[in-house]
N, C-alpha and C positions, 0 to 999 in steps of 0.2 A: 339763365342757365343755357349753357351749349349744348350744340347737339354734338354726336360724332363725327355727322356727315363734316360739319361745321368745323372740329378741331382739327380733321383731316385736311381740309382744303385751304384752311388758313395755315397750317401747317409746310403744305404744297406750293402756298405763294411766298411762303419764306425763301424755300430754297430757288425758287425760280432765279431770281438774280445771282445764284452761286451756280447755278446751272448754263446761263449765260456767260460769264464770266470761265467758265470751265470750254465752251464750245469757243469762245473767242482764242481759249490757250492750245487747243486742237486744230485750230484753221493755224495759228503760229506754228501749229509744229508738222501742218501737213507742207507748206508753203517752203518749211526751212526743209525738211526731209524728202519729201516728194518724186525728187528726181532717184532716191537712194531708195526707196522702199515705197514703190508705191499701196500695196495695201495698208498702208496708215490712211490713205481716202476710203478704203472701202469701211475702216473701221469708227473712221468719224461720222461717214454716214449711218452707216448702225447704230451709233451713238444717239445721232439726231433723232433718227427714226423711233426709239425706244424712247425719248423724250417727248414727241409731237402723239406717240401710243399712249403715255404719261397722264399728260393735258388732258386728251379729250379722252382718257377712260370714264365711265360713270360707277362700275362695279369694283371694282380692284383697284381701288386706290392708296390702303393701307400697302398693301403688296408692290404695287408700282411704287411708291415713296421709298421702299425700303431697297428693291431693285434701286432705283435712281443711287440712293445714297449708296450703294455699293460702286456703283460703274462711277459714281462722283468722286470717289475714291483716289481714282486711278489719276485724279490734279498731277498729284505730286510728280506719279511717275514722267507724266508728260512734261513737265517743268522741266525733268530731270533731263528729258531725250534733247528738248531744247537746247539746253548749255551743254550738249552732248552733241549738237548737230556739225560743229567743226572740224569733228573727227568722225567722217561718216565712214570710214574703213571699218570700223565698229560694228556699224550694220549690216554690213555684208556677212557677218557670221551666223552660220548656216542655224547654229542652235537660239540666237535670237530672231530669226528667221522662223525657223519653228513655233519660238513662243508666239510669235505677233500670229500667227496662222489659229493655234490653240485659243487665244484671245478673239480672235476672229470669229471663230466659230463658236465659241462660246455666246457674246455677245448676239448673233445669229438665233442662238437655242431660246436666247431670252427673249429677243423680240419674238420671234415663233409664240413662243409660251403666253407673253405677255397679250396678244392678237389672240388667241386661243381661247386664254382663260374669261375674255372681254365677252367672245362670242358666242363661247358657252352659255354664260352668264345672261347674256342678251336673252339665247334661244329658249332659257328655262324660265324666262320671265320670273326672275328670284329678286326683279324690284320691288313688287308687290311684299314679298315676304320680308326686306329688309325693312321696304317702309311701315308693313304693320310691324316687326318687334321695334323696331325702336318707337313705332306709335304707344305700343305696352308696356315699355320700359318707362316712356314718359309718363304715361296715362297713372302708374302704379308707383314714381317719386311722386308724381302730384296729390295720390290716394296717401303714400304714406307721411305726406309734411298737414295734411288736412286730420289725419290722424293724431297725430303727433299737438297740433295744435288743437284740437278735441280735449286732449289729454291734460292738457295746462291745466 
């Protein structure tokens, strides 16, 4: 039997390699675009940053997976900007411009939140409390399969 911690984290190393694979299409598309738009660097950094918060969160994990797969999301678009980088006149439009800022700060709110939520978590010492209910939750499958097997 699994625990949560366990489907969580095995879960976590799933996507690691689609995460990778996603920061190597971000360094391509800051590399092609760069000279056009430089906050696509600031925004791969936030990227990363919200990724390496990811890793080494211990309390928000479900939460950080679920952030990640959102901001993972965004593959395609970048793919998209890729085969789009030959007509960089494109980017200079002030309402894509806009958006990549909105993105920016967005991305921003998450890390914020993401370092927040961690340190909260830290300060309330709500280890103790996650590891006894799942210690209860286990304690009382194991009371009720010993039950169960009573009962035969």
């Amino acid at each position: 039997m699994t625990t949560k911690a366990e489907d969580v984290l095995e879960s976590v190393l799933d996507v690691k390699p689609e995460l990778d694979e996603f920061m190597g299409g971000v360094v391509n598309v800051i590399n092609a675009l760069s000279p056009t738009i430089p906050m696509l660097s600031i925004i791969a950094t936030l990227i990363n940053e919200i990724f390496t918060i990811n890793e080494k969160a211990q309390f928000n994990k479900k939460i950080s997976e679920s952030i990640i797969n959102r901001i993972a999301s965004v593959d395609p678009t970048i793919k998209f900007l890729i085969s789009r980088a030959k007509c960089d006149e494109n980017f200079r439009d002030l309402r894509q411009q806009r958006s990549f800022i909105r993105f920016q700060d967005s991305l921003r709110k998450i890390k914020v939140f993401a370092e927040e939520y961690e340190a909260c978590m830290r300060d309330l010492s709500f280890t103790m409390t996650i590891v006894f209910d799942e210690q209860r939750r286990i304690d009382n499958d194991s009371s009720n399969d010993i039950l169960a097997e009573m009962v035969k």
